[in-house]
Backbone as CSV, one residue per row, in Angstrom:
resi,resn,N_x,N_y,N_z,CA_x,CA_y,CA_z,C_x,C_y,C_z
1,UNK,-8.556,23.543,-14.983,-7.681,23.002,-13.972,-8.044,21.545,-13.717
2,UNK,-7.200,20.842,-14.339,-7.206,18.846,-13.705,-6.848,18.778,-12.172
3,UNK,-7.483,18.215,-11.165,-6.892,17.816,-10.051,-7.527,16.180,-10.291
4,UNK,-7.204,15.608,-8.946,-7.514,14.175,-8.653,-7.644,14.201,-7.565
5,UNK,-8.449,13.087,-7.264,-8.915,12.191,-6.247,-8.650,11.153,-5.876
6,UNK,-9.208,10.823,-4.515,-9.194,9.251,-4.526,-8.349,8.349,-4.821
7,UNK,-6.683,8.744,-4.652,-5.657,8.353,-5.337,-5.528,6.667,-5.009
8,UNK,-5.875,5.689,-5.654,-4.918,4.173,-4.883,-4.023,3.903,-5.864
9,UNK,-2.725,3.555,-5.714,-1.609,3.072,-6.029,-1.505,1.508,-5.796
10,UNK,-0.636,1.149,-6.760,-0.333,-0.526,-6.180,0.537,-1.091,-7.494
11,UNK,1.025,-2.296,-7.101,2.334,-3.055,-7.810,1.523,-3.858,-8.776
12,UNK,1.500,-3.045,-10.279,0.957,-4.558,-11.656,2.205,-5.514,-11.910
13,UNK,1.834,-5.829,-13.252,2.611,-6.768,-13.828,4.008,-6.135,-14.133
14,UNK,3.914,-4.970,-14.996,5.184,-4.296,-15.339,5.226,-2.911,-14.763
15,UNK,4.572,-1.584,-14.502,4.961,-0.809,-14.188,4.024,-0.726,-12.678
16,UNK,3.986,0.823,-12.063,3.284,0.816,-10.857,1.863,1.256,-11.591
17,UNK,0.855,0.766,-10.991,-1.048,1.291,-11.324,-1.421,1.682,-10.493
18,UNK,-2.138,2.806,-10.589,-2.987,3.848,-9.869,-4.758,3.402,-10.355
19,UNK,-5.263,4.205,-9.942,-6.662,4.411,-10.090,-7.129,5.566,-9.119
20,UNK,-8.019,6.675,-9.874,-8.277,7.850,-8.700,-9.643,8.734,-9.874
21,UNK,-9.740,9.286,-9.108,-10.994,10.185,-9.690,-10.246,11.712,-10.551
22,UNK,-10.813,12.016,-11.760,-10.142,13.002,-12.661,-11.478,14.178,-12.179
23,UNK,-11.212,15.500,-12.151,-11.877,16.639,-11.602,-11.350,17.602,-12.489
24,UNK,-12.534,18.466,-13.509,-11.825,19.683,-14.162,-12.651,20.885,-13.750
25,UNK,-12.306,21.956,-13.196,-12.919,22.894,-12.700,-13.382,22.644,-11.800
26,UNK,-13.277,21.810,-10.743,-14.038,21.647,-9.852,-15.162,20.432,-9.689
27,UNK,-15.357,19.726,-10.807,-16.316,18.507,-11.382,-15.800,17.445,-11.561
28,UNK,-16.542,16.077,-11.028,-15.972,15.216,-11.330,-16.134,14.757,-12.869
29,UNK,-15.181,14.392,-13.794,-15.349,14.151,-15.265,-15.300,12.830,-15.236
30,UNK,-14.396,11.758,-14.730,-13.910,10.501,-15.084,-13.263,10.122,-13.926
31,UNK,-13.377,8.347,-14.082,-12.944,7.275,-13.095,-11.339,7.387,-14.295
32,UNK,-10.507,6.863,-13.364,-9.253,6.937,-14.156,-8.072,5.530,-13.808
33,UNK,-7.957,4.545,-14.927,-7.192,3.545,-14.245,-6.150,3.583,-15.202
34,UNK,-5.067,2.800,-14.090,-3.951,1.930,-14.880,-3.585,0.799,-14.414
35,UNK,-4.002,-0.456,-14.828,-3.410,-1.727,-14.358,-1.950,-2.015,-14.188
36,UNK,-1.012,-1.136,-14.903,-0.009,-1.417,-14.387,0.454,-2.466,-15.269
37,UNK,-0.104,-2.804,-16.687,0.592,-3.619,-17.037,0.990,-3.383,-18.505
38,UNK,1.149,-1.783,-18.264,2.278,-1.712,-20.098,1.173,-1.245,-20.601
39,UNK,0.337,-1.069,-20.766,-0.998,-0.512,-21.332,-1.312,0.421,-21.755
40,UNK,-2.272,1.266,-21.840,-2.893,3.012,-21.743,-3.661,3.046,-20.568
41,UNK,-3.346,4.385,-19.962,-3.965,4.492,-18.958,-5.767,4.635,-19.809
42,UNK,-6.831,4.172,-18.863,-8.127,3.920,-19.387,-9.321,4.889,-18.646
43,UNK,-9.919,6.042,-19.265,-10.552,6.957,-18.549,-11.774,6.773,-18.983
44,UNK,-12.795,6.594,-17.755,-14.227,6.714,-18.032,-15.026,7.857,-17.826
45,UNK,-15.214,8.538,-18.633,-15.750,9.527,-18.955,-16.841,9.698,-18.319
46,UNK,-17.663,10.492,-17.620,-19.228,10.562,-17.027,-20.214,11.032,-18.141
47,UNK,-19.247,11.614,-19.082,-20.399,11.603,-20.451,-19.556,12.218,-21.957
48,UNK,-19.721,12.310,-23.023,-19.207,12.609,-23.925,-18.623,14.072,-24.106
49,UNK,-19.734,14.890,-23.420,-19.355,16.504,-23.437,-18.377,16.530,-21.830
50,UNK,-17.762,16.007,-21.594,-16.857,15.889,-20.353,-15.676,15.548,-20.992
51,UNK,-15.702,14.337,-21.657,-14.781,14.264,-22.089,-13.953,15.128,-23.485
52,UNK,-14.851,16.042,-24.320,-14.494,16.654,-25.228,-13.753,17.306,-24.651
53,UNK,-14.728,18.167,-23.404,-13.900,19.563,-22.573,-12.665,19.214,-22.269
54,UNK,-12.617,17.958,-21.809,-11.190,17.736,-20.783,-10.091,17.711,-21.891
55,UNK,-10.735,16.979,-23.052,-9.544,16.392,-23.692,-8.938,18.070,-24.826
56,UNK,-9.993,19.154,-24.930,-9.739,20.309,-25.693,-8.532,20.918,-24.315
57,UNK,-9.039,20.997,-23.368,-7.803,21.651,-22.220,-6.806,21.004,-22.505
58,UNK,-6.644,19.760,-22.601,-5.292,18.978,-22.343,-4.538,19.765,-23.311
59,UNK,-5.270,19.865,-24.849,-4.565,19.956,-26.275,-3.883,21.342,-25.623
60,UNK,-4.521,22.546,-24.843,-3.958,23.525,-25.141,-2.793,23.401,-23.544
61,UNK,-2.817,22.540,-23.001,-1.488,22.637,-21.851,-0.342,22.742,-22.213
62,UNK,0.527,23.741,-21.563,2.105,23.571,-22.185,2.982,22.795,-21.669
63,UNK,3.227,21.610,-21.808,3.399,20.313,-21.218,5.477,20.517,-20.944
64,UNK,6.281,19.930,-20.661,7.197,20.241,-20.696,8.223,19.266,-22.008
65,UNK,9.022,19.785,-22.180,9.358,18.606,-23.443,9.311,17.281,-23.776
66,UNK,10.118,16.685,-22.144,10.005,15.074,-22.490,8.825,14.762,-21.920
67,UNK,7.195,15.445,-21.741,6.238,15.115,-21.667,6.068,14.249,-23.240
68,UNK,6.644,14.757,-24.660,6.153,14.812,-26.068,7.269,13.880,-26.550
69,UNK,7.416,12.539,-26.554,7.933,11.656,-27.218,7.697,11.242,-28.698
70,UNK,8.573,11.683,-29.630,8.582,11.815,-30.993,7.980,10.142,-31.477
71,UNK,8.151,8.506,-31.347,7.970,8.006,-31.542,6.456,7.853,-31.335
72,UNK,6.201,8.818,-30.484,4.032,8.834,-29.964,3.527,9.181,-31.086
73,UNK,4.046,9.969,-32.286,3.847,10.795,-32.883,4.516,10.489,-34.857
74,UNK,3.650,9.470,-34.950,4.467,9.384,-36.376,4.724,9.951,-37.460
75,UNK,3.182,11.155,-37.412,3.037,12.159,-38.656,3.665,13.293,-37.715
76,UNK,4.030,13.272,-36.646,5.277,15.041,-36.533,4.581,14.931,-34.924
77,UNK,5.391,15.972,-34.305,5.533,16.030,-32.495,4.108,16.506,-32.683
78,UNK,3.095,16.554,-32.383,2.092,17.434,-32.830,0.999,15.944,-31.894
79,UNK,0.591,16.608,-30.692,-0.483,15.898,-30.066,-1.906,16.480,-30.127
80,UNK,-2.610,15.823,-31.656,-3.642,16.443,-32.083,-5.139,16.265,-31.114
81,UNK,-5.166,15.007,-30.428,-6.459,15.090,-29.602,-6.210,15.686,-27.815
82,UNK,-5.064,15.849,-27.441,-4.302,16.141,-26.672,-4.395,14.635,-24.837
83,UNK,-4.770,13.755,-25.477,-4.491,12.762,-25.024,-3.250,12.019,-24.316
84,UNK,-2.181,12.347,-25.127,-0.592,11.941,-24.278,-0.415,13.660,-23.199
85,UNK,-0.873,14.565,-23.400,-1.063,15.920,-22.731,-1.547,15.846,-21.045
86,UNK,-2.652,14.781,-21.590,-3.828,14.465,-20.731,-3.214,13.400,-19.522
87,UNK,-2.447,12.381,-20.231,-2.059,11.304,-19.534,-1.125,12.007,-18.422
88,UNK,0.240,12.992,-19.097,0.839,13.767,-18.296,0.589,14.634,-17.525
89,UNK,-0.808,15.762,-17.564,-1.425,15.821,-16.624,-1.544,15.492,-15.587
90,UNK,-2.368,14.201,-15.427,-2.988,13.382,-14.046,-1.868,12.618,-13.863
91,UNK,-0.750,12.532,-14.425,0.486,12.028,-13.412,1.054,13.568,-12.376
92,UNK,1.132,14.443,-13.411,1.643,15.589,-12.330,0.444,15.933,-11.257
93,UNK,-0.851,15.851,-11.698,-1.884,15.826,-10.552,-1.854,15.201,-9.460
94,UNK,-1.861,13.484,-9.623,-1.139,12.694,-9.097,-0.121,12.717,-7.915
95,UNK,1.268,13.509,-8.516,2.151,14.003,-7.687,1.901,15.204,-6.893
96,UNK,1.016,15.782,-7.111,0.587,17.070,-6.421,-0.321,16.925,-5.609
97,UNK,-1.273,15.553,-5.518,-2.267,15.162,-4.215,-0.789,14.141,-3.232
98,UNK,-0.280,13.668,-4.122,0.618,13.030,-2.863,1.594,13.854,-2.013
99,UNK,1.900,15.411,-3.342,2.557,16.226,-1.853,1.838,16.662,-0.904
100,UNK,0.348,16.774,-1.153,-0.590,17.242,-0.776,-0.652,16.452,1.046
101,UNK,-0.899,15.141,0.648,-0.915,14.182,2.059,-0.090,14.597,2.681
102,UNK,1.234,14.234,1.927,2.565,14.598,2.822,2.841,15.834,3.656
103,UNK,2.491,16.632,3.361,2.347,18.102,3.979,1.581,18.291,4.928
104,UNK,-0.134,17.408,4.937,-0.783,17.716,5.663,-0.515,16.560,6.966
105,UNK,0.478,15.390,6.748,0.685,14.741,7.868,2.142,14.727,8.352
106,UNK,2.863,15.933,7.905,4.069,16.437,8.780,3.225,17.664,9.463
107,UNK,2.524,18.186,9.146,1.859,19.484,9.748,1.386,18.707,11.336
108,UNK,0.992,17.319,11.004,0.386,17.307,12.550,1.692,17.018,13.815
109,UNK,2.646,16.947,13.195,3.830,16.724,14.285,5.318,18.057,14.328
110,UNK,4.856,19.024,13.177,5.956,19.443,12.732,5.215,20.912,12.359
111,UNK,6.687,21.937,12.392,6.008,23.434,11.743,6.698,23.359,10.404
112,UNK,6.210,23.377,9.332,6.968,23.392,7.990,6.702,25.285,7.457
113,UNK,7.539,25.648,7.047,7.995,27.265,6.833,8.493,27.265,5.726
114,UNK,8.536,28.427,5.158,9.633,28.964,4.405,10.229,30.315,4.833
115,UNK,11.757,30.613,4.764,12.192,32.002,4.821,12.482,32.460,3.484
116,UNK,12.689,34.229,3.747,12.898,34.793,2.258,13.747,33.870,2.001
117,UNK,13.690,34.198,0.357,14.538,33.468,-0.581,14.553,32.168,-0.666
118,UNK,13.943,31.229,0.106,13.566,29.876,-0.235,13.612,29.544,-1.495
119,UNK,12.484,29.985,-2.011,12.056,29.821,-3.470,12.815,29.728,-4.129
120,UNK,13.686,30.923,-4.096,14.892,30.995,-5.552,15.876,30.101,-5.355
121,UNK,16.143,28.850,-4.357,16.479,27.662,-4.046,16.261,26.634,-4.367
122,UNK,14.867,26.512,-4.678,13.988,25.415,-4.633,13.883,24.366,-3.558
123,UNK,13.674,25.734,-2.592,13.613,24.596,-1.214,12.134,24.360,-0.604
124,UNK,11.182,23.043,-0.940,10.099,23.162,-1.279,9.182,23.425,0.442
125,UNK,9.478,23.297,1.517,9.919,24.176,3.080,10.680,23.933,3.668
126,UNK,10.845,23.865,4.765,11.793,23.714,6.044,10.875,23.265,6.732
127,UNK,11.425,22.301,7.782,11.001,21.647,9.145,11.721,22.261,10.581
128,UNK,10.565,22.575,11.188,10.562,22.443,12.429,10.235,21.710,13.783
129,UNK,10.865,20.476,14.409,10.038,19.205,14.326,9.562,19.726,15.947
130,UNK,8.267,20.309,15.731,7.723,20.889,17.200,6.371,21.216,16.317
131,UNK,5.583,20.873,16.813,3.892,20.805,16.045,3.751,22.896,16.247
132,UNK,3.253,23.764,15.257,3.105,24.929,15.431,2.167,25.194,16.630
133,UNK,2.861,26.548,17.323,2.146,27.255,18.163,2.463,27.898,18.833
134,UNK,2.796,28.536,20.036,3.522,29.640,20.490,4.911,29.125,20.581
135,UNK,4.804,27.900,21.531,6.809,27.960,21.405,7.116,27.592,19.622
136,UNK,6.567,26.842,19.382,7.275,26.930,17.748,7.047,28.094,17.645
137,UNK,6.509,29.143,17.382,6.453,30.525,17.071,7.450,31.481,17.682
138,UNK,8.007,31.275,18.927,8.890,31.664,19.783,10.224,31.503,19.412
139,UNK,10.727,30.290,18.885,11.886,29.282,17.932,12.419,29.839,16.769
140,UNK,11.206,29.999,16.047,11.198,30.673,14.602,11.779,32.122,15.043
141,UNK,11.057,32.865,16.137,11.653,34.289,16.264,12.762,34.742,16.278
142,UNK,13.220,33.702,17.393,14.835,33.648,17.803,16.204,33.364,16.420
143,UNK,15.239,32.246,15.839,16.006,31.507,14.965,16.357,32.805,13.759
144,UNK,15.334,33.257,13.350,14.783,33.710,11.954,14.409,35.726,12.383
145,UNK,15.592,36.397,13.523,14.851,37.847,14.145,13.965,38.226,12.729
146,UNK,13.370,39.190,12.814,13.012,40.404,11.791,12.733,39.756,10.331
147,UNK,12.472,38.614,9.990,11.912,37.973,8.896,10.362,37.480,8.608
148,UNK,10.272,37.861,7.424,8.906,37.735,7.233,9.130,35.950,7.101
149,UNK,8.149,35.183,7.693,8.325,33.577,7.274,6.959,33.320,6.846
150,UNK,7.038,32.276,5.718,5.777,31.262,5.300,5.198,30.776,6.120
151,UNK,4.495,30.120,6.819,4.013,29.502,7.899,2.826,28.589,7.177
152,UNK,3.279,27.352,6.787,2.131,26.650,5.798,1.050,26.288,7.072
153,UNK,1.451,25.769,8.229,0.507,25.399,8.858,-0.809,26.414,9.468
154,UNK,-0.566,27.726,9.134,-1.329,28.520,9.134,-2.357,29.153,8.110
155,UNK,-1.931,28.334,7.106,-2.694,28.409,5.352,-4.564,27.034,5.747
Protein backbone atom coordinates (compact mmCIF):
# COMPACT_ATOMS: atom_id res chain seq x y z
CA UNK A 1 0.00 0.00 0.00
CA UNK A 2 1.62 3.64 -1.30
CA UNK A 3 0.22 6.50 0.80
CA UNK A 4 1.87 10.07 1.15
CA UNK A 5 2.78 12.65 3.20
CA UNK A 6 3.67 15.91 3.76
CA UNK A 7 1.91 17.01 0.65
CA UNK A 8 3.26 20.82 -0.69
CA UNK A 9 1.92 21.86 -3.95
CA UNK A 10 2.87 25.00 -5.90
CA UNK A 11 2.94 26.80 -9.50
CA UNK A 12 6.47 25.67 -11.77
CA UNK A 13 7.37 26.69 -15.01
CA UNK A 14 4.95 24.45 -17.04
CA UNK A 15 2.83 22.17 -15.08
CA UNK A 16 1.70 22.24 -11.17
CA UNK A 17 4.85 20.62 -8.58
CA UNK A 18 4.31 18.87 -5.57
CA UNK A 19 6.81 17.47 -3.20
CA UNK A 20 5.63 15.04 -0.19
CA UNK A 21 6.90 11.99 1.52
CA UNK A 22 6.22 8.30 -0.34
CA UNK A 23 5.18 5.51 2.57
CA UNK A 24 4.79 1.67 1.59
CA UNK A 25 3.30 -0.42 4.24
CA UNK A 26 3.43 1.86 6.63
CA UNK A 27 7.38 3.10 6.11
CA UNK A 28 8.76 5.89 4.99
CA UNK A 29 10.65 4.80 1.49
CA UNK A 30 11.35 8.20 -0.35
CA UNK A 31 11.35 12.11 -0.48
CA UNK A 32 9.31 12.66 -3.70
CA UNK A 33 9.55 15.84 -6.06
CA UNK A 34 8.29 17.55 -9.06
CA UNK A 35 9.49 20.94 -10.08
CA UNK A 36 6.86 21.44 -12.20
CA UNK A 37 8.75 21.96 -15.09
CA UNK A 38 7.97 19.15 -17.81
CA UNK A 39 10.33 16.78 -16.24
CA UNK A 40 10.13 13.26 -14.30
CA UNK A 41 8.89 13.29 -11.21
CA UNK A 42 12.42 12.59 -9.00
CA UNK A 43 12.28 10.01 -5.98
CA UNK A 44 14.85 9.65 -3.32
CA UNK A 45 14.97 6.52 -2.19
CA UNK A 46 16.11 5.92 1.71
CA UNK A 47 18.02 2.98 0.33
CA UNK A 48 18.24 0.58 -2.62
CA UNK A 49 16.17 -2.37 -1.06
CA UNK A 50 13.23 0.34 -0.66
CA UNK A 51 13.33 1.21 -3.69
CA UNK A 52 13.36 -2.35 -5.42
CA UNK A 53 10.24 -3.17 -3.09
CA UNK A 54 8.35 -0.12 -4.08
CA UNK A 55 9.16 -0.20 -7.59
CA UNK A 56 8.26 -4.51 -7.77
CA UNK A 57 4.57 -3.31 -6.16
CA UNK A 58 4.13 -0.63 -8.63
CA UNK A 59 4.92 -3.36 -11.61
CA UNK A 60 2.16 -5.53 -10.18
CA UNK A 61 -0.72 -2.50 -9.69
CA UNK A 62 -3.66 -2.63 -11.97
CA UNK A 63 -3.41 0.84 -13.04
CA UNK A 64 -6.40 2.03 -15.14
CA UNK A 65 -5.89 2.39 -18.95
CA UNK A 66 -5.03 5.93 -19.69
CA UNK A 67 -2.67 5.48 -16.67
CA UNK A 68 -0.43 3.37 -19.83
CA UNK A 69 0.39 5.73 -22.69
CA UNK A 70 1.57 3.74 -25.75
CA UNK A 71 4.19 6.42 -26.83
CA UNK A 72 5.92 5.69 -22.94
CA UNK A 73 6.42 2.50 -24.33
CA UNK A 74 8.28 1.93 -27.62
CA UNK A 75 8.98 -1.87 -27.52
CA UNK A 76 4.92 -2.59 -26.63
CA UNK A 77 2.37 -1.19 -23.65
CA UNK A 78 4.34 -3.29 -21.27
CA UNK A 79 5.72 -1.14 -18.09
CA UNK A 80 8.69 -3.37 -17.33
CA UNK A 81 10.28 -1.59 -14.15
CA UNK A 82 6.83 -0.40 -13.15
CA UNK A 83 7.91 3.19 -12.82
CA UNK A 84 5.12 5.14 -15.04
CA UNK A 85 2.76 2.61 -12.50
CA UNK A 86 4.59 4.24 -9.72
CA UNK A 87 4.33 7.85 -10.91
CA UNK A 88 0.40 7.16 -11.19
CA UNK A 89 0.26 5.86 -7.96
CA UNK A 90 1.44 8.87 -5.82
CA UNK A 91 -0.71 11.10 -7.99
CA UNK A 92 -3.85 9.03 -6.95
CA UNK A 93 -2.21 8.98 -3.35
CA UNK A 94 -1.85 12.48 -3.69
CA UNK A 95 -5.56 12.91 -4.43
CA UNK A 96 -6.54 10.73 -1.65
CA UNK A 97 -4.51 12.81 1.21
CA UNK A 98 -6.17 15.92 -0.29
CA UNK A 99 -9.66 14.29 0.09
CA UNK A 100 -8.37 13.32 3.17
CA UNK A 101 -7.90 17.26 4.52
CA UNK A 102 -11.00 18.11 2.94
CA UNK A 103 -13.14 15.82 4.90
CA UNK A 104 -11.43 16.32 8.00
CA UNK A 105 -12.03 20.25 7.77
CA UNK A 106 -15.77 20.12 6.73
CA UNK A 107 -16.14 17.65 9.71
CA UNK A 108 -15.25 20.58 12.02
CA UNK A 109 -18.28 22.76 10.87
CA UNK A 110 -20.49 20.20 9.18
CA UNK A 111 -22.07 16.42 9.58
CA UNK A 112 -21.03 14.68 6.29
CA UNK A 113 -23.19 11.13 5.91
CA UNK A 114 -24.13 8.82 3.61
CA UNK A 115 -27.72 7.14 3.13
CA UNK A 116 -28.46 3.66 1.65
CA UNK A 117 -27.68 3.60 -1.80
CA UNK A 118 -25.32 6.50 -1.95
CA UNK A 119 -22.70 4.48 -3.29
CA UNK A 120 -24.41 3.06 -6.26
CA UNK A 121 -24.59 6.94 -7.17
CA UNK A 122 -21.36 7.89 -6.62
CA UNK A 123 -22.25 10.30 -4.18
CA UNK A 124 -18.93 10.64 -2.38
CA UNK A 125 -21.32 12.09 1.12
CA UNK A 126 -23.82 14.47 1.89
CA UNK A 127 -23.63 17.63 4.01
CA UNK A 128 -25.22 18.63 6.85
CA UNK A 129 -24.09 22.16 7.62
CA UNK A 130 -24.56 21.79 11.63
CA UNK A 131 -21.19 20.38 13.25
CA UNK A 132 -22.40 16.51 14.49
CA UNK A 133 -24.13 15.85 17.72
CA UNK A 134 -27.41 15.45 19.16
CA UNK A 135 -29.39 18.05 17.22
CA UNK A 136 -27.53 17.05 14.03
CA UNK A 137 -28.42 13.57 15.10
CA UNK A 138 -32.02 14.64 15.79
CA UNK A 139 -32.17 16.27 11.86
CA UNK A 140 -30.83 13.21 10.34
CA UNK A 141 -33.74 11.25 12.26
CA UNK A 142 -36.46 13.31 11.12
CA UNK A 143 -34.93 13.81 7.74
CA UNK A 144 -33.76 10.13 7.02
CA UNK A 145 -36.90 7.94 9.71
CA UNK A 146 -35.75 4.18 9.95
CA UNK A 147 -32.39 4.38 7.91
CA UNK A 148 -29.31 3.01 8.59
CA UNK A 149 -26.81 6.29 7.81
CA UNK A 150 -22.87 6.56 7.39
CA UNK A 151 -21.90 8.98 9.87
CA UNK A 152 -18.12 9.76 8.77
CA UNK A 153 -17.71 12.04 11.63
CA UNK A 154 -18.06 9.23 13.90
CA UNK A 155 -15.27 7.00 12.06
Amino acid sequence: MLTVSKVKTFMGMDTQGFNCMLHFKGEKVASVVNDGGGGETMYHFVSREAEAAVLEYAKGLNMPNWALKKEDFPDGLEDKNGRTRLDDAVEIAMGDEAMKKKVKRAMKTKTLFNAPGDKEKDIAYRTLNMPWGPAAKKVLEEKFPGQKLHIYNEE
